[in-house]
Each structure stands twice: as C-alpha cells, then as structure tokens.
N, C-alpha and C positions, 0 to 999 in steps of 0.2 A: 567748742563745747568740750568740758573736760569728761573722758572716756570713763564709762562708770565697771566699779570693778566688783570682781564675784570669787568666789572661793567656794571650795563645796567638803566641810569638813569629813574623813572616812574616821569613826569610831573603832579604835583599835584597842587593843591590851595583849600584854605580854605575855596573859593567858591563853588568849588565841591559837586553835588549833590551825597546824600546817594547812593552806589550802595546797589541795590536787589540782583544782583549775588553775587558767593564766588568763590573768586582769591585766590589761595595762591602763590604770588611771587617764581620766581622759585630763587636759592642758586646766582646769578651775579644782581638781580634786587634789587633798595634804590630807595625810594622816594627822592624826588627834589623838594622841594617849591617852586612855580615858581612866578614872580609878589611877592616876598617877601616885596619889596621894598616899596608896596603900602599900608602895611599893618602892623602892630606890632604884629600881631597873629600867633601862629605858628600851623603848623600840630601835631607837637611833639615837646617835649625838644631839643631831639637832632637832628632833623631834618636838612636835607644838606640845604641851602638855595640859589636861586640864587640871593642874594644880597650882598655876600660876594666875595671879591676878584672883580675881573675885569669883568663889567657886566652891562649889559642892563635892570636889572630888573625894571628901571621905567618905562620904555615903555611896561610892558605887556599886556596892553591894546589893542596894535596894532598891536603889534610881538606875541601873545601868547606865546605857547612854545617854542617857536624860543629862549627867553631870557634863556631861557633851553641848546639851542644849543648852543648859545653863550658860554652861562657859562662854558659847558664841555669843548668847545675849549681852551677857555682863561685858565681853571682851574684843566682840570683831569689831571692824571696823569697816569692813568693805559695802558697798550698796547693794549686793544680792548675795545670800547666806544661803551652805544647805547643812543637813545631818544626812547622812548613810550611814553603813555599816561594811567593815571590813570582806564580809561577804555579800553584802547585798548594795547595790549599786544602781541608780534608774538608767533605765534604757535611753540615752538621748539623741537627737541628731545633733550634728558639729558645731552647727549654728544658733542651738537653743537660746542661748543668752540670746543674742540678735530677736529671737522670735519672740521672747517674752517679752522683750523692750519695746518692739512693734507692735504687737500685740495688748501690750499696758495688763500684762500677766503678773498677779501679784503673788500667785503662791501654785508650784508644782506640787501634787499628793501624789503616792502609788494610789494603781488604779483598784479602786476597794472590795473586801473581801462582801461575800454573803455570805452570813450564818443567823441560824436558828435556834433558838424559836424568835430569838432578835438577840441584838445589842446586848441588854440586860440580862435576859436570860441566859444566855450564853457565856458569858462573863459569870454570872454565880453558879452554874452549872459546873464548871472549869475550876473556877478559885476560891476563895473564901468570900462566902455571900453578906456576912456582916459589912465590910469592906465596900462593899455596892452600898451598901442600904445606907451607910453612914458616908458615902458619898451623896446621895440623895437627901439625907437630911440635911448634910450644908447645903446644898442646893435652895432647899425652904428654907431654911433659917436665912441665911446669908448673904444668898444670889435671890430672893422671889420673884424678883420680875423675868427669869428666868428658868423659872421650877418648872413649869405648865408645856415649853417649849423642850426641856431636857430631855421629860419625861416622853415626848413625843418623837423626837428623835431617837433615842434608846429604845423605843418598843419597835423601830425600824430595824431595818436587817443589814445596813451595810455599813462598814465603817473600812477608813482607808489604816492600815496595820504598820507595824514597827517602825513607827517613830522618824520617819522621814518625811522628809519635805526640801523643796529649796525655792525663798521668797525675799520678797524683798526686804531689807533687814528692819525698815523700821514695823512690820509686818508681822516678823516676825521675835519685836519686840513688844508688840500689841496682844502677841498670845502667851507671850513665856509670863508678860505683868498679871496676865488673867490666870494662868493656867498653877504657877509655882504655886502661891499661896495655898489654891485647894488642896494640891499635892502634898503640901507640909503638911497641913490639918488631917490630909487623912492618913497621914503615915503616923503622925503623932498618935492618933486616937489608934489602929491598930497595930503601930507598933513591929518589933522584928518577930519573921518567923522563924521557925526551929526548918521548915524545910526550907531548901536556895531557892529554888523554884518558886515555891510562893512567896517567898521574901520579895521577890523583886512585882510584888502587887502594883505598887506606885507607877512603874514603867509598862506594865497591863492597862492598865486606870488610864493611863496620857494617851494610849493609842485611842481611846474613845475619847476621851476631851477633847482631843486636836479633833477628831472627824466632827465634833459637834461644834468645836468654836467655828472651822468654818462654814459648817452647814449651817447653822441660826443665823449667820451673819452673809448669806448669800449675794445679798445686796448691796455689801459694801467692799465686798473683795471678787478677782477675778481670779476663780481657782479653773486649774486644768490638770490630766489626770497623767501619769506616763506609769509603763511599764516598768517594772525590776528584774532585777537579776537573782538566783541565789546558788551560791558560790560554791562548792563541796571544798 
C-alpha cells in the first residue's frame, strides 16, 4: 500500500516579529510565505511561497493567512494538509498522522473558544456589524437551505478560532469550494477598511465559517479537537 503523505503548512511573513520562544517544527511542518505577492523578500531561498501557482497572495492584506489557505487548496498535493501560524502551532503527539489514519479522522480543529453573548454577537460587537449582517443575507439569498441552521449555530457560543485545522485534503478541498466564494462576496460588498485591523474582516468571518461548515456537517466528517500553542 503506497504510504500516504501530510505536510502541515506554518503561515509566515517577512513582517513577522522575532519570536522570544524556541519552536522546533515538528518532521510534516514547512513554512509558507504568505502575502508573498506584496513583497520581493523572501524568508529563505527556498522558501514555499503563496504567490506561485493559483493564488490570492495579493490580497494578504485582508485575507491574511486565508491566501495560505487558498494556496494549499489550489496547490498541495499531499493526502493530509494543515494551516498554523508561525506562532501558533497544535499541540500533537508524534504519532498523530498514524492516529488519524486509524482512527478514519478527517479534520483536526483547536479546541474552541467560548464567547458571549454568542458567535454573532460577539463578532458585531468586536467588528463592523454591517459585515455580519450582510453575511447573513447571502446566507438567505444564496445558501437557504442553509440559513435556518447558520443562524442557529451562530446564536451558539463556541467556535474553533485562527484559521487552523489539518485534514484530509480532499476535506479540505470540500470547505475552501464552499467557503472562498462567500468570502469574496463579502469582502466585495464591504470592501477595504481605512483601519488594518478591521480590514483583515474576511479572516475574522472564516474563523466562524470553518466552525460552522463542520459543525452542520457533523455527520458526514470525523472532526477532533487538539490543543495550540501561542508563541511570544
């Protein structure tokens, strides 16, 4: 049987502050230069870049890591993918890959935040509340068989945060098909903001889509939760 293979992308940029801590990557984790596109600087010579191949890196400004996401969609090729972050890393044991495969694990999430007064609230409380709301309208317009369930989720309190995960890749070619499009629509409809911070809405917005694509779909995915790390 031929051995299947995994890679666990680490989202990086050249903007990256020093970390104080010491990571040592564990043997399936490569750096990813993310917003490569913005930049003629590399991390390394041979560093993976997401501006190669089929890819959002100009927009890393607004999608952050997400052009990260992107890129693995559009470009890995291995049969277990992940996204981290230069400073944030999931806790694993050695043999993870093995367990997932025994196990028939189709998607690792951090293990999810609780906040108040839910999902939704919490999110237009924090960011620009238009932004919600005209996510939710595509929702009805776009997605309806879908709307009734969204909305139900989102008045829940817990969602797994920053944009990680590592799944199986056609898995996680199942959510990027679902998930981009919305993303474009609503970044289209609101547009850049004047502050950084809010600008990067679209990459706020995905950390709840991901918790909602696979919590509706409980049934047809094996999700499990792991621990992270966060770096100084």
């Amino acid at each position: 049987m031929e051995e299947m293979t995994a890679r666990i992308y680490v989202a990086s940029s050249i903007f990256d502050k020093p970390l104080q801590d010491n990571y040592t990557f564990i043997r399936e984790e490569v750096v990813l230069q993310v917003g490569a596109a913005l930049t003629k600087e590399r991390i390394s010579n041979d560093v993976i870049t997401d501006c190669e191949g089929e890819n959002i890196s100009i927009r890393n400004k607004q999608f952050c890591e997400l052009t990260g996401l992107y890129w693995i969609w559009k470009n890995a090729r291995e049969d277990y993918v992940g996204l981290v972050h230069y400073r944030r890393h999931f806790l694993l044991p050695e043999n993870w890959l093995e367990r997932m495969k025994e196990n028939q694990v189709d998607v690792i999430l951090p293990v999810p935040l609780y906040v108040a007064p839910s999902i939704a609230g919490n999110y237009m409380e924090r960011h620009i509340a238009s932004d919600w709301e005209y996510l939710m309208t595509y929702f009805r317009k776009e997605l309806p068989e879908e709307y009734k369930e969204a909305e139900r989720i989102f008045n829940g309190n817990l969602y797994s945060p920053c944009n990680m995960l590592i799944a199986r890749k056609e898995v996680l070619d199942r959510l990027c098909e679902w998930m981009f499009p919305i993303l474009f629509a609503v970044a289209k409809q609101g547009g850049k903001k004047e502050n950084s911070y809010l600008n990067r809405y679209p990459g706020f917005i995905s950390e709840r889509l991901l918790t909602y694509f696979f919590e509706s779909r409980n049934s047809e995915y094996r999700v499990v939760y792991a621990n992270k790390n966060f770096l100084k």
